[in-house]
N, C-alpha and C positions, 0 to 999 in steps of 0.2 A: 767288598761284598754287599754292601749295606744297601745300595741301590742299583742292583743292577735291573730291578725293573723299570727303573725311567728308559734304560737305555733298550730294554728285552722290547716294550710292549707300544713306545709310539710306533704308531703301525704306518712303518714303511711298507712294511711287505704282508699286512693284516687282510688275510683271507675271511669275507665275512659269508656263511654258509647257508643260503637262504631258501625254502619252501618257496616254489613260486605261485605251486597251487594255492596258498595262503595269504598270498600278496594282492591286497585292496589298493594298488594304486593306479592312477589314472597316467597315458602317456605324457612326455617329457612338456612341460609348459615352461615359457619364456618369455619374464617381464623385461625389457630391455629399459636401464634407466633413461632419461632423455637427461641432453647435455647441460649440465649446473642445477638440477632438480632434484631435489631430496625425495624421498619415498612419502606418500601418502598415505598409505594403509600397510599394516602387517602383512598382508597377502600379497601384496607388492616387493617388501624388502625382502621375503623370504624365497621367494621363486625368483627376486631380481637377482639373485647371491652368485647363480653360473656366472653372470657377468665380471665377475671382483672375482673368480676362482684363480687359483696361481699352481698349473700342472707341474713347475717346476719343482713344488715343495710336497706335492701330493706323490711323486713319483709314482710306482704303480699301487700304491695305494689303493685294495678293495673292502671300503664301506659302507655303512648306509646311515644318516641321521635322520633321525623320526623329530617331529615338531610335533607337537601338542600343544596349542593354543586357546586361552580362554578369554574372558573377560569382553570384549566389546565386539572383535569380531571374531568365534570363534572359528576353529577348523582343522584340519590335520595336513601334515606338509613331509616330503622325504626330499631329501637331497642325495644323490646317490652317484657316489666316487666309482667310478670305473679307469682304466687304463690311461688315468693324464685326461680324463673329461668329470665335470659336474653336472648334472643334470636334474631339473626340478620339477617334483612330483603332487600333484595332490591327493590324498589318501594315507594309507598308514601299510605296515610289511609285520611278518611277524615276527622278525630278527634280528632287529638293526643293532650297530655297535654304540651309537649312542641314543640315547632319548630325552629330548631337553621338552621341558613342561614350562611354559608362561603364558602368562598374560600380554595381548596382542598391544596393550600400550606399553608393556616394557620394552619389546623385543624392537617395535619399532623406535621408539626413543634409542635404545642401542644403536639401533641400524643409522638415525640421523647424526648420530657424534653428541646428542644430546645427555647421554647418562653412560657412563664406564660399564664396559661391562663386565669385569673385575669384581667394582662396587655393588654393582646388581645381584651377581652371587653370590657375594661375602654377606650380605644384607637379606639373602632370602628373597630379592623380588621373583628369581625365576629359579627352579632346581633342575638339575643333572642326574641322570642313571645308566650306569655303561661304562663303556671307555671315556673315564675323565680326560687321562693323557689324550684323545681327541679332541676335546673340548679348548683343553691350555694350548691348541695351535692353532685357532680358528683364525688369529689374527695374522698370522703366514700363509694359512691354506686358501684362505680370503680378502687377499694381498691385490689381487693384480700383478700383471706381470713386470717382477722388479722392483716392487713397492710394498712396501708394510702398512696394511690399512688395522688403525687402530680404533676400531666398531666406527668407523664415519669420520675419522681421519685421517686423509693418507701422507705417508712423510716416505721416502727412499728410505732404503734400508741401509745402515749403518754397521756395517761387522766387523768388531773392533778384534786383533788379531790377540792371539794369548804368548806373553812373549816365555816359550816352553826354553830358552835355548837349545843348544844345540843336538838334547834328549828328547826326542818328541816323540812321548807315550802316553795312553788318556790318563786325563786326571785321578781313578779311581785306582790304577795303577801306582801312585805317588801314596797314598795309603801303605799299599803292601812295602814300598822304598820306607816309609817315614817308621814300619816295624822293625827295621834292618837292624838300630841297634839295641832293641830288647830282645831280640833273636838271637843274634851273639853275645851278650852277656847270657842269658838262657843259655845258652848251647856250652859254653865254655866254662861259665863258672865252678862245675865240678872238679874240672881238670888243669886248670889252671891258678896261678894266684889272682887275688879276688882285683890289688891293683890291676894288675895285666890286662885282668878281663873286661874291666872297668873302662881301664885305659881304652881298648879297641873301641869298647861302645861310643867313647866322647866323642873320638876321633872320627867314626862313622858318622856320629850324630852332628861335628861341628860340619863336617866336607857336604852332609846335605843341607844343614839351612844356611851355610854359606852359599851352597849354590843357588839354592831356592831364594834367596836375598837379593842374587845378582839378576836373575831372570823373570822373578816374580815373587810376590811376599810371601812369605813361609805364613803355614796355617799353624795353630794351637799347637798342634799334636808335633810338628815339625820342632818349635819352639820350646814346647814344654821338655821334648824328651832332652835335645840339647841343653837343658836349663837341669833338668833330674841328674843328668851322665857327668857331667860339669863337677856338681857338688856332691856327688856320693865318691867320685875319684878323688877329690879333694881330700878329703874323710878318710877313703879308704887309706892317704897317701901315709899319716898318720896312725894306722893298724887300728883302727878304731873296733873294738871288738863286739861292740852293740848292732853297728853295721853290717858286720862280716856275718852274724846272726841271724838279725831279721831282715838279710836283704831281698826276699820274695816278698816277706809281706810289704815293705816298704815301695817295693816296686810296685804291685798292684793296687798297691792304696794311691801310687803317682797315677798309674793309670786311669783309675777312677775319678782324681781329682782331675784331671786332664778334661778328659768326656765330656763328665758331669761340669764343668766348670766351663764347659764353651753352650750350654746353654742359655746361659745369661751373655753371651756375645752376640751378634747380629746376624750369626746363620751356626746352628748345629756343629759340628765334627763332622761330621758324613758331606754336610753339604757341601766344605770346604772344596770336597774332592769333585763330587760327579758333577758340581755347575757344572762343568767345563765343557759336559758333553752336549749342553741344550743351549738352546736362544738364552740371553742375557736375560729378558722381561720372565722368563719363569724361573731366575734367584731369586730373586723375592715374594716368590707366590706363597700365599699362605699355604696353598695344602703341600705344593714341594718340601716347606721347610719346618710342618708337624710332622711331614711320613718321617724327615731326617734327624728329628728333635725328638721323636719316640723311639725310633731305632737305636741313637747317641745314649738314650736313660738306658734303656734295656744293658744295653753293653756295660755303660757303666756302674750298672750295681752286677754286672756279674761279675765286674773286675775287684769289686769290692767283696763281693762275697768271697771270691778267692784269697783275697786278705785276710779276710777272716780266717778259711780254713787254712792256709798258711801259718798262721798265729797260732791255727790248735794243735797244728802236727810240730810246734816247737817246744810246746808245754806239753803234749801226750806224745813223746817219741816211740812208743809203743805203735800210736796208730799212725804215726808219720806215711807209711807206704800208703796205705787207704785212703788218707786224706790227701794226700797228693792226685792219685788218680782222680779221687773225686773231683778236684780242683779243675783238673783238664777234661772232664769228661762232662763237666759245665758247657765247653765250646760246643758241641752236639744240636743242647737246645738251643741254645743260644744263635746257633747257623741256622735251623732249623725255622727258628721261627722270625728271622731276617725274611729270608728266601718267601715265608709263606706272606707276612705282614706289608712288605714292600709290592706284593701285588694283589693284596686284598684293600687295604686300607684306603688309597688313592680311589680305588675304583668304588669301595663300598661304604668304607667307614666314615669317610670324609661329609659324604651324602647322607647318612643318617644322623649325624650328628647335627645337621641344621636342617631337619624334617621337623 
């Protein structure tokens, strides 16, 4: 659940809904590059962009980017995706899906291979407003046919297959699998003995990151819960009666530690799952993997708060029912503001935090 905006909002199929009475722009202009010749001026590399467009990754993709240019030469620029065409416009619309604002010696340094342009937005040389997820495919959309141009480099493109075995369902999918056995402990430990139920969980939890081992590396969460189910069966094998006790709070506190503990690893919890759905070059984008790093804390303090109240409905069995409910009716907000954050924050939040 945690990102299903990356996957809702790159706009394959993005209807963009435009006044046309309100549209300042001028018909389609077309700088055609000349063969081994870098762009000379902004106004050049940005009208020359139909040339590098790649219909195959725009599919029918309808939107419009607005240019706002400053600094030496300035001016206003639209590029405008219609049905598998690009077309370049001078003027401005009053709608567009994105709107990117720089300075014309940035944009053309871009455009030469001379300056990342990654580094350029991490660094504040130029900002973005709109559909950021338009923004992180510039370098597919503006590819050429069959080529991956990297802002002024171009190299063939490379797509390295994901080896899913013989299970082939998206990655954010393998989430809801990697719950499977704290679902059955959940579900069963009322009615069952606490071994038994234990027992099912390991046994669920070894047969996935066994497989996930054989066909591709198991994530944290894959790892950790095989690692929790492991030693609490062990325990329980024993009658351990400490266990048999506080085995909610204990599980929610692994939970939490799980989460919260792949923070400090090389990509979130959440990321482990939804890369799977996008180009390789945006795993490691910063703003991919803060949407995925603030969603991962959220979760995990609400799996700790449930710790907590677990703990209290064990010492007040009076309020036991109440705090139980309470406990689950955390997931609520907690879906709640997944859902909302996952498509605010890429688009908005990202962007004022480095205004």
């Amino acid at each position: 659940m945690a990102d299903l905006w990356w996957d809702s909002q790159i706009p394959h199929e993005r209807k963009t809904v435009l006044q046309e009475s309100f549209e300042k722009i001028s018909p389609p202009v077309s700088i055609a590059p000349r063969e081994g010749r870098m762009p000379e001026s902004c106004r050049e590399a940005i009208l020359g962009m139909p040339h590098v467009f790649n219909p195959s990754v725009a599919g029918d993709m309808c939107a419009d980017i607005q240019f706002k240019v400053s600094g030496s030469e300035p001016g206003e620029y639209v590029l405008r995706i219609r049905g598998g065409k690009c077309t370049a416009h001078e003027g401005s619309v009053s709608n567009p899906a994105l709107t990117i604002y720089t300075p014309s010696e940035v944009w053309l340094k871009i455009s030469r291979g001379e300056l990342s342009g990654q580094t350029a937005y991490l660094k504040n040389m130029f900002r973005a407003e709109g559909d950021l997820s338009l923004l992180l495919r510039f370098e597919d959309l503006f590819s050429g046919p069959g080529t991956r141009k990297t802002l002024g480099a171009t190299k063939p493109i490379e797509e390295k297959p994901v080896r899913q075995g013989p299970v082939r369902i998206p990655g954010m999918a393998w989430l809801s699998i990697a719950f499977i056995p704290w679902i059955l402990n959940w579900a069963t430990s009322s009615f069952l003995n606490t071994t038994v139920s234990l027992g099912i969980s390991f046994l669920t939890g070894m047969l996935i990151w066994v497989y996930r081992r054989l066909f591709e590396k198991p994530t944290w969460m894959e790892t950790g819960t095989f690692i929790y189910f492991t030693v609490c069966w062990l325990i329980a094998l024993f009658e351990n009666e400490f266990f048999q006790t506080y085995s909610d709070v204990l599980g929610y506190t692994a939970l939490a530690g799980i989460w919260l503990g792949t923070l400090a690893a090389e990509a979130p919890l959440t990321a482990e799952y939804s890369k799977w759905s996008y180009p390789q070059e945006l795993w490691t984008h910063p703003v991919f993997l803060r949407t995925n790093a603030i969603i991962t804390t959220v979760w995990g303090w609400i799996y700790l708060i449930q710790a907590v109240l677990a703990l209290a409905g064990q010492h007040y069995p009076e309020w036991m029912l109440m705090l139980t409910i309470a406990r689950n009716l955390l997931l609520i907000p907690a879906f709640t503001f997944t859902m909302w954050f996952q498509k605010w924050y890429p688009a908005h939040g990202s962007t004022r935090r480095k205004a």
